[in-house]
N, C-alpha and C positions, 0 to 999 in steps of 0.2 A: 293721204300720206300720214296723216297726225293716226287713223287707225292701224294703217300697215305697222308704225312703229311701236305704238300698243301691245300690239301681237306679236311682238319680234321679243318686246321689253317682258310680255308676259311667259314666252319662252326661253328665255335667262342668253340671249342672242347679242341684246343690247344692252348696255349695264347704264345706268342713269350715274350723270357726271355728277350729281350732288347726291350722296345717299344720304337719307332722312334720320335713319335711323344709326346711334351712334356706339350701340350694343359694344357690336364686334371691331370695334376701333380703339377700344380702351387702351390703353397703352401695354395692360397685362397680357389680356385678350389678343391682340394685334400683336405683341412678339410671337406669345404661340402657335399663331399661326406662320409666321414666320419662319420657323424654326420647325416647322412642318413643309416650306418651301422649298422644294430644289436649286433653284437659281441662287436663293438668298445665302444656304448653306454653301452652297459651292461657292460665291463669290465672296462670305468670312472667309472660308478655310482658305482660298487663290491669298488674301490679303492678309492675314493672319501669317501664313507660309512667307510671303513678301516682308513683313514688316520684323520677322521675329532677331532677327539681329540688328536690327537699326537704333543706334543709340534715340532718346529721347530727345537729345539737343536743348536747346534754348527753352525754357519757361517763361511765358509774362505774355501781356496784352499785343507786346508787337515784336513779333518772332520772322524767321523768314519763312517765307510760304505764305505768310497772311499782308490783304491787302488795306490800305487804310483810306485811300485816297482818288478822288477821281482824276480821270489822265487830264485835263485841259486848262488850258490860261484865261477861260470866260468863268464869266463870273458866275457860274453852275452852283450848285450844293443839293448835296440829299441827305433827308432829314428820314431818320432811320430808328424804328421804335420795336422796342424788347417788349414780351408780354413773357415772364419766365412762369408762372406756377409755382404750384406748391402751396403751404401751407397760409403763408403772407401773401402769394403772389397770382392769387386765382382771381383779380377782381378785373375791371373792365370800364377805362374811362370813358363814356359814352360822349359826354361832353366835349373833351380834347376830337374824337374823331366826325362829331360832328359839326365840330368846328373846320379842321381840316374840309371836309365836302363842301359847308358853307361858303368857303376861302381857294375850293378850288387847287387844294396843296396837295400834287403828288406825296406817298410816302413808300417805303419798305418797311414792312414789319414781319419785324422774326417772333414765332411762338413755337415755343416747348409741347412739346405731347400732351405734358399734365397740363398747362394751359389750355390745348384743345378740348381735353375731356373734360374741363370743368365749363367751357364757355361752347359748349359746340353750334350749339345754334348762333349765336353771334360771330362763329370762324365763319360757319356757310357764309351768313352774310357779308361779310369782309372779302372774301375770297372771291365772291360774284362780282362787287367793286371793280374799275378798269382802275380805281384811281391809285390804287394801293396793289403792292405786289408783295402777295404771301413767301416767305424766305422760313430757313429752319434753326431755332434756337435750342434743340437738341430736345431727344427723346423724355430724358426724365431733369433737364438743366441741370447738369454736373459738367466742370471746367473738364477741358476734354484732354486726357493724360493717359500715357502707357503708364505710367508707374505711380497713382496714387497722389497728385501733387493736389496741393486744396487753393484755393481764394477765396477769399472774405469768408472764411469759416464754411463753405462749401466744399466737402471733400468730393475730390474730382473720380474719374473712372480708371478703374484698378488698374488695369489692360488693355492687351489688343483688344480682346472679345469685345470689352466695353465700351471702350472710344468706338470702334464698328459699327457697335447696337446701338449705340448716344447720336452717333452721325447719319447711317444710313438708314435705320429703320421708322427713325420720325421724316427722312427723306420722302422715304414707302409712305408713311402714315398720310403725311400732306399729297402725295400723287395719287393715292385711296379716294382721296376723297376731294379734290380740286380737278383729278385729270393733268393734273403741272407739277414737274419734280420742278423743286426747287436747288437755285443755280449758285445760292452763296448759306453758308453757314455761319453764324457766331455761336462760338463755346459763351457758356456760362460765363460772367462775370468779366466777357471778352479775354478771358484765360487759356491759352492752348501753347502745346511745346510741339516742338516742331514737326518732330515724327506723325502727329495727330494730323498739323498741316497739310503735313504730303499725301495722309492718308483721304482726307477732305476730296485735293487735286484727283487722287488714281481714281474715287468714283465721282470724277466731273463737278464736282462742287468747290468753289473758291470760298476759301476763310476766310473773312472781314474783322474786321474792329472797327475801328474812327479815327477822325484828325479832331474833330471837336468833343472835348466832355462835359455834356451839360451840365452834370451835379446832379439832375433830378432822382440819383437814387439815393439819395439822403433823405430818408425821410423828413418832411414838413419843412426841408432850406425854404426859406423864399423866394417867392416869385425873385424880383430886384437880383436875386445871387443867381437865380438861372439865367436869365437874361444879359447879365453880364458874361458869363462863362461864353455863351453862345456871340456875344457880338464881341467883344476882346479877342476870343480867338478865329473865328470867322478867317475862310481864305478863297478865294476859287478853286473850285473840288473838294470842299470840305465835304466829309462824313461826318456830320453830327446823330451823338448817340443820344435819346433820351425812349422814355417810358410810356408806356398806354395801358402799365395793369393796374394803376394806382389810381383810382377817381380822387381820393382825398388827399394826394398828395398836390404841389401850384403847376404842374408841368403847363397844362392847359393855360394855365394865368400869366403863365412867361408868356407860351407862344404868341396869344395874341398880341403880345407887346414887338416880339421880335419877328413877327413874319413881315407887317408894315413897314418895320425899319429896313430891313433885307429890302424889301421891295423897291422901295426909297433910292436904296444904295444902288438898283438896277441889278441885283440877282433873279436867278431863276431858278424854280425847283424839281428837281428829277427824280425816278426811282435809280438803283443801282444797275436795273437790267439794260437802262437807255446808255448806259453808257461803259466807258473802258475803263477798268482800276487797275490802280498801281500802291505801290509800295512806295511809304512815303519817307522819303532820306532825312527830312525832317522832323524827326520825330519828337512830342509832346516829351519837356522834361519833368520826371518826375521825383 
């Protein structure tokens, strides 16, 4: 068997679910081919056609179309980690995730494209994990906008074209290369208006945020202040949002303090795909 598949792999029959090589995944690389795809061109142009009179709507972290919250009254939560890229944000806490394994802690972790090409031997690794379920933080991390709208000094995606390419083609990128399209998206800096949202839903992917904000993208807050953020606001079905690109920032330092205490309290922790989200009427005042 293990030869038959050999010679099936050596005749380009069977495509191997991890590919080694991360050449033609770049994020550059990987649109152009893209944009040499039939499927992919016609399913822009089908959505682009769709969306092009649709006002923008609502801007901000919790818009409608985006979910924050899991559906249930048990004391569930999922703990859901951003790896965004780029020039700050290519690093890779090893630490926090092998603590997670250590402790047994499901998680959801969304990465950006430039994320992937700069760690890509460590997405394979992640991605082979049962414990962790790879999600998409967008192709190049820009907040996901028909019309230009920025957050946190992040200027977001011009248009349709680009919300499109920011949403579905880091989609592609991760099903390239996992064999698993991924089922939920967060924009950049959990920034999306609402047109974006919808456009998320039309190709099968729901838009997330959070009920819980850890703080840990502040640079060097303290442990003490993350920990706080996370057990203050704690609820059943929280989504809490924190980091895995930043080894030197305390995220890692909180956790170990607040996964104990959760435990303590009789929670339990899930990825997002185990369960049902909803949109949370409650929403964080800011």
């Amino acid at each position: 068997m293990k030869n038959n598949f050999i010679f099936f792999l050596f005749l380009g029959l069977v495509k191997p679910a991890f590919p080694q090589d991360p050449t033609g995944l770049k994020n550059a690389t990987f649109l152009e081919k893209l944009y040499k795809d039939k499927s992919y061109l016609e399913l822009k142009k089908k959505i682009v056609s769709e969306f092009a009179h649709i006002p923008a709507g609502q801007w901000g972290e919790f818009v409608r179309g985006v979910d924050e919250i899991i559906l249930t009254q048990k004391k569930v939560i999922a703990f859901t980690f951003d790896a965004c890229g780029g020039k700050n944000g290519n690093g890779y806490d090893k630490e926090l995730i092998d603590y997670l394994r250590h402790e047994k802690v499901p998680a959801t972790l969304f990465v950006s494209g430039k994320w992937i090409d700069s760690q890509f031997t460590v997405f394979l690794n992640l991605s082979r994990d049962s414990l962790f379920e790879i999600e998409n933080h967008g192709l190049n991390h820009r907040p996901c906008s028909i019309n230009g709208h920025s957050a946190y000094g992040i200027k977001g995606t011009s248009n349709i074209e680009e919300a499109f390419n920011e949403i579905e083609a880091n989609a592609r990128k991760i099903e390239a290369i996992t064999n698993r399209r991924p089922h939920f998206y967060r924009s950049a800096a959990t920034f999306i208006d609402e047109a974006c949202a919808s456009m998320a839903s039309r190709l099968g992917i729901t838009a997330v945020s959070y009920r819980v904000l850890s703080g840990d993208a502040i640079p060097f807050i303290p442990e003490a202040v993350i920990e706080a953020n996370v057990l203050k606001n704690i609820i059943p079905g929280a989504i809490v949002i924190m980091h895995f690109n930043h080894p030197e920032w305390n995220t890692k330092e909180a956790l170990q303090k607040i996964v104990p205490i959760l435990r303590q309290q009789g929670y339990i922790f899930v990825r997002l795909n185990d369960c049902e989200l909803t949109t949370d009427k409650y929403k964080i005042k800011r």
